[in-house]
C-alpha positions as CSV (number, residue, x, y, z in Angstrom):
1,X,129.8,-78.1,-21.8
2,X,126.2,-78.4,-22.9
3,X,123.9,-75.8,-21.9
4,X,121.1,-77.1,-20.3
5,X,117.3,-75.9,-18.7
6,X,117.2,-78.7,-15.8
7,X,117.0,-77.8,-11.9
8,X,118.2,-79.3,-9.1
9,X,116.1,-79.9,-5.8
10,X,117.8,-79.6,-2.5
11,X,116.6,-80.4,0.7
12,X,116.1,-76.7,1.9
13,X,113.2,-76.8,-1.2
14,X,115.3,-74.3,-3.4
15,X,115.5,-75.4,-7.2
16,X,118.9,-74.4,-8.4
17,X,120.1,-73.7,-11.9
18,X,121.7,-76.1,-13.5
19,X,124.8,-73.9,-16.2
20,X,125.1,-77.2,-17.9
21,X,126.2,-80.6,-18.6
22,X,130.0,-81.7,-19.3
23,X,133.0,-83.9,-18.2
24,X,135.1,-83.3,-14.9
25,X,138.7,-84.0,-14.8
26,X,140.0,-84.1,-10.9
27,X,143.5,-85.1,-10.0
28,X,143.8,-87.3,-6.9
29,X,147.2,-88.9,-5.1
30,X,146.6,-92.0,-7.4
31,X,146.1,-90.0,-11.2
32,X,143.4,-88.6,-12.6
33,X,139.4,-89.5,-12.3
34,X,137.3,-88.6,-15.2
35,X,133.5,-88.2,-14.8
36,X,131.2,-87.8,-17.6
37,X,127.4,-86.2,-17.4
38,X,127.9,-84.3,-14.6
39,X,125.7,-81.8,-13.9
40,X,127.5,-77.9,-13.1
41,X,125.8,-75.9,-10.8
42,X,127.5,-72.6,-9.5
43,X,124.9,-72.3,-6.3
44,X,126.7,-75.4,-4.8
45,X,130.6,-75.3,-3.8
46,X,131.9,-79.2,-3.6
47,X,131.6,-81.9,-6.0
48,X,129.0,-84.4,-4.9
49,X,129.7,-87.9,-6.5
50,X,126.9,-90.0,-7.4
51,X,127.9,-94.3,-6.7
52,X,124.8,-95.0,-9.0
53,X,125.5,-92.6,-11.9
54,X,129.4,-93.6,-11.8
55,X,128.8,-97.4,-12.0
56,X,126.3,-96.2,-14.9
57,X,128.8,-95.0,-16.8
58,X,130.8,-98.5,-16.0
59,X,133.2,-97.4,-12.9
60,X,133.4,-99.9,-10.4
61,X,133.0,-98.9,-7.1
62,X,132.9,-101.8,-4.6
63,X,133.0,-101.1,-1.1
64,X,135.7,-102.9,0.5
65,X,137.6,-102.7,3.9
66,X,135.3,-100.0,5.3
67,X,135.9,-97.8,1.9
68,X,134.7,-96.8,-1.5
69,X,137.8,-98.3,-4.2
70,X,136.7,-96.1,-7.4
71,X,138.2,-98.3,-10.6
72,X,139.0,-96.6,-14.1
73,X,141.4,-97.0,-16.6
74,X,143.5,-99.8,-14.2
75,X,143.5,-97.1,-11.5
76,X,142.4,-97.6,-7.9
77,X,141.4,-94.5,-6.5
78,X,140.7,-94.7,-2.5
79,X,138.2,-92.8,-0.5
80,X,138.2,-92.0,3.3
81,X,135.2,-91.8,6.2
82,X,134.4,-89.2,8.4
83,X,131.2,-88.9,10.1
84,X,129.4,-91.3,8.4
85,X,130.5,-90.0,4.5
86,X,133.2,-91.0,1.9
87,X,135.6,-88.4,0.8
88,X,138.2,-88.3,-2.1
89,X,141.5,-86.8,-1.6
90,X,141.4,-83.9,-4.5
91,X,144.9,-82.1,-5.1
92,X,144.3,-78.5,-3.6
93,X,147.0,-77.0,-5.9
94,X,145.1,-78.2,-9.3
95,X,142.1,-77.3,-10.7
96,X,139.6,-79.6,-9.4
97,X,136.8,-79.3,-12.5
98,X,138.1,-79.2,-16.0
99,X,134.9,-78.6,-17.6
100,X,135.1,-80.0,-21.4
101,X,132.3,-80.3,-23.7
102,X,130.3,-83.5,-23.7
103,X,131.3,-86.4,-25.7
104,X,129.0,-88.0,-28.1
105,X,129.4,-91.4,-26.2
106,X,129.3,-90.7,-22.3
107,X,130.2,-93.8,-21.5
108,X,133.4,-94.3,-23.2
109,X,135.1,-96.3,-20.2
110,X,136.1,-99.5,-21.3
111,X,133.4,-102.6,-19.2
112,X,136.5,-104.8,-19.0
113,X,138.9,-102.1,-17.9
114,X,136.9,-101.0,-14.8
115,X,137.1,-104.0,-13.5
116,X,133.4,-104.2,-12.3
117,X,132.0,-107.8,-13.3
118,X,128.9,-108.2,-14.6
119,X,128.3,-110.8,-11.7
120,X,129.0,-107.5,-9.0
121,X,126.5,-105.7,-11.2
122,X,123.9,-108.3,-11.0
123,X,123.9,-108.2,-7.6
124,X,124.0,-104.5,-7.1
125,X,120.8,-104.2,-9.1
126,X,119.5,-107.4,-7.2
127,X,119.8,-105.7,-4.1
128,X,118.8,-102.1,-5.1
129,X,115.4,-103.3,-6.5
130,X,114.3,-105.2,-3.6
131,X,116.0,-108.5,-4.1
132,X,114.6,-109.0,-7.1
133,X,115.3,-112.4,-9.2
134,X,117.6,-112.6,-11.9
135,X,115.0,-113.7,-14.0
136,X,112.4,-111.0,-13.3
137,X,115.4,-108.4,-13.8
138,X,116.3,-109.8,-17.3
139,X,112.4,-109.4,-18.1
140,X,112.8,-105.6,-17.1
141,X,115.9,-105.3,-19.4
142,X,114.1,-106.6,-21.9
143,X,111.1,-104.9,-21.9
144,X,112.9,-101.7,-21.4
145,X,111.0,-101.0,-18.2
146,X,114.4,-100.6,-15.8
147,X,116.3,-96.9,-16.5
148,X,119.8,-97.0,-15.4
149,X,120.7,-100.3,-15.9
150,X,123.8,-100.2,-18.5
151,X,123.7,-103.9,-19.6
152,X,121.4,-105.8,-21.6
153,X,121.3,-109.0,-19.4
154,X,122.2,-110.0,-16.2
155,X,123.5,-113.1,-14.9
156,X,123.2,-115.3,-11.7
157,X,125.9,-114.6,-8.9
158,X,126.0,-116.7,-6.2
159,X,124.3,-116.7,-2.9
160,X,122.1,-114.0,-2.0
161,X,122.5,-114.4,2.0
162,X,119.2,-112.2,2.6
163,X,117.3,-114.2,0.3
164,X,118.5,-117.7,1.7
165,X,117.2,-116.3,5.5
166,X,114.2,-114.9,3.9
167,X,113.4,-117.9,2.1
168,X,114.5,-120.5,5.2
169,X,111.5,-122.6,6.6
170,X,111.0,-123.6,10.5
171,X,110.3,-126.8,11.1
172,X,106.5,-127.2,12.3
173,X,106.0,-127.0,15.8
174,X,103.3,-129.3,17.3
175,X,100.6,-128.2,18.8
176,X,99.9,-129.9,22.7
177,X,98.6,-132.9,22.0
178,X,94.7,-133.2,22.3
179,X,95.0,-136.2,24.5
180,X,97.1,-134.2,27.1
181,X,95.3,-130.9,28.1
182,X,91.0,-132.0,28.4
183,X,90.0,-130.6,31.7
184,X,91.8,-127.8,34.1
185,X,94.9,-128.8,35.5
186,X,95.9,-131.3,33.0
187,X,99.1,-128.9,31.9
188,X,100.0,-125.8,34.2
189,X,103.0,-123.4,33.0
190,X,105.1,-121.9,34.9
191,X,108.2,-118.4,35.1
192,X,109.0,-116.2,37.3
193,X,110.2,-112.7,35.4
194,X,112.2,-110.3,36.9
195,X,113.5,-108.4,38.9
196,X,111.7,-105.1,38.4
197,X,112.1,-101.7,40.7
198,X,111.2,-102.4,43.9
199,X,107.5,-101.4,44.8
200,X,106.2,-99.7,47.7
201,X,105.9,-103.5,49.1
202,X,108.8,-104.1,48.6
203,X,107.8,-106.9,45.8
204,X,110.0,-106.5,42.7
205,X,109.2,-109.9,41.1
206,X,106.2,-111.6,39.6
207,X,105.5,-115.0,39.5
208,X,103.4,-116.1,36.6
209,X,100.9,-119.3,36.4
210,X,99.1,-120.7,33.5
211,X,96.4,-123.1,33.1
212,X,97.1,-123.9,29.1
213,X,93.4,-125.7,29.0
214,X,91.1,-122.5,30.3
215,X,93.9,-120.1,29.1
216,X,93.3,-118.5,33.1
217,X,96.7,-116.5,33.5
218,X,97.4,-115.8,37.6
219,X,99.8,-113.1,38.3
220,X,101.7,-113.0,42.1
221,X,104.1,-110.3,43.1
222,X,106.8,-111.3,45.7
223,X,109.3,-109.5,47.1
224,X,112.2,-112.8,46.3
225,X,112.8,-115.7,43.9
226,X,113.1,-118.0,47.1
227,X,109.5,-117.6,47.9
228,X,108.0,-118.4,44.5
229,X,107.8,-122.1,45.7
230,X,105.9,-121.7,48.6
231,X,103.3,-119.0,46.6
232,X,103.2,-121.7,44.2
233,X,102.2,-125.0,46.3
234,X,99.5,-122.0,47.8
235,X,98.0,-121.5,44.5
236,X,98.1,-125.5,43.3
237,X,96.1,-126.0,46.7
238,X,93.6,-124.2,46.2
239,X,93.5,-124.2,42.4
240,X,93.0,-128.2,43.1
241,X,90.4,-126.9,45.9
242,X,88.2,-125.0,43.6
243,X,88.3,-127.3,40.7
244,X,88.5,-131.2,42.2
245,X,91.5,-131.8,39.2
246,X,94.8,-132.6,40.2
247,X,97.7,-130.9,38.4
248,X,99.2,-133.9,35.7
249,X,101.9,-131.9,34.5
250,X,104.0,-128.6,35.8
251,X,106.2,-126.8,33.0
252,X,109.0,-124.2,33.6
253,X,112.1,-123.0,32.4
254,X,113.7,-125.3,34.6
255,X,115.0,-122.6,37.0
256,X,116.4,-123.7,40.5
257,X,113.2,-121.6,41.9
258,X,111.5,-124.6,40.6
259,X,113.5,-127.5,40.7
260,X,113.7,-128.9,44.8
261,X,113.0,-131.7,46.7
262,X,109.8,-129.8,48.5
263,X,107.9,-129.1,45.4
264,X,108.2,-132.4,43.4
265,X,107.0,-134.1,46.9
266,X,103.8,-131.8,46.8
267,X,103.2,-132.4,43.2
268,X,103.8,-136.2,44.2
């Protein structure tokens, strides 16, 4: 172990001591995990594993069937859930941390041993600095301006789902046609929302009208969806009163509140 002056900050604000800096060895139902550059400090009492630090030192860790599968060495080790974290089955009756000194290479797993491919990689470091393109991540390699990445290039792998939605275009939605709304009354909208809690007149829905050329927005309470068509011929009277137009075109949602034989005669 190499003795070291570094601190850790926890979330209570406390810096604790760090003893040093060396290799664990823990034995698990599926063999042995080694972990290199792992910090030792006597203040906390379980061993905390770092995803980002172990797939640094080229362990692959893919999460797969609602678990953490730690490779090494050929070995699959499998980790568990409960409440919300990912545990690792350590062997009570054998010393879980086998503290050795530090090697002079850290990183002595073998890339094509741990079975993580450079293509998972790319897209682990695709997603972890904001979906960031291959090409921009290769210009942080080599420029030196990315700190944890343990490759010297990345490679394109595959379809980025996020990006494809992010990067999706709607098709353009025309605007109402000029022609169509020149005067009050040309296009009137239509919806009844609801229901709401029932107010102290016993109204618990609202039936909305909108004039789309003077952008006039009439709000009616009533206390049932059957009586939106009669509020609504009331207002088209007197809207066509007030203004001389006639109403050209009526739009809803097609609900049956709107759609009867009364209403299309009145708008006839």
């Amino acid at each position: 172990m190499v003795p070291t002056n570094m601190y850790l900050s926890v979330a209570s604000n406390q810096k604790l001591p760090v003893v040093g800096i060396g290799q664990i060895r823990l034995k698990i139902k599926e063999g042995f995990l080694t972990i290199n550059n792992v910090l030792y400090c006597k203040e906390i009492p379980v061993i905390i594993l770092s995803i980002g630090q172990m797939i640094g030192q080229l362990i692959g860790v893919p999460f797969y069937n609602n678990q953490f599968i730690i490779h090494q060495d050929g070995v699959n080790f499998h980790s568990f859930q409960r409440n919300d974290r990912w545990f690792l089955a350590i062997e009570k009756n054998y010393p879980t941390i086998d503290i050795k000194p530090l090697d002079a290479n850290p990183c002595n797993v073998n890339e094509t041993a741990c079975n993580y491919s450079l293509e998972d990689l790319s897209s682990l470091w695709h997603q972890r600095l904001g979906h960031l393109s291959i090409r921009n991540l290769n210009r942080l390699l080599k420029y030196n301006a990315a700190d944890g990445i343990h490759t010297s290039y990345l490679q394109n792998f595959g379809i980025c789902h996020p990006c494809s939605i992010a990067k999706s275009e709607h098709q353009p939605v025309k605007n109402a046609s000029e022609n169509l709304v020149q005067k009050p009354g040309d296009v009137v909208v239509v919806d009844l929302i609801g229901p709401f809690p029932v107010s102290i007149r016993h109204m618990k829905y609202v039936l909305m009208i909108k004039d789309v050329f003077s952008k006039v927005v009439v709000a009616i309470p009533i206390s049932d969806k059957s009586d939106a068509k009669l509020k609504l011929q009331n207002w088209m009277t007197q809207f066509m009163n007030v203004t001389n137009n006639t109403i050209r075109v009526l739009r809803s949602d097609n609900g049956t509140e709107f759609k009867n034989n009364l209403l299309e005669q009145f708008l006839v």
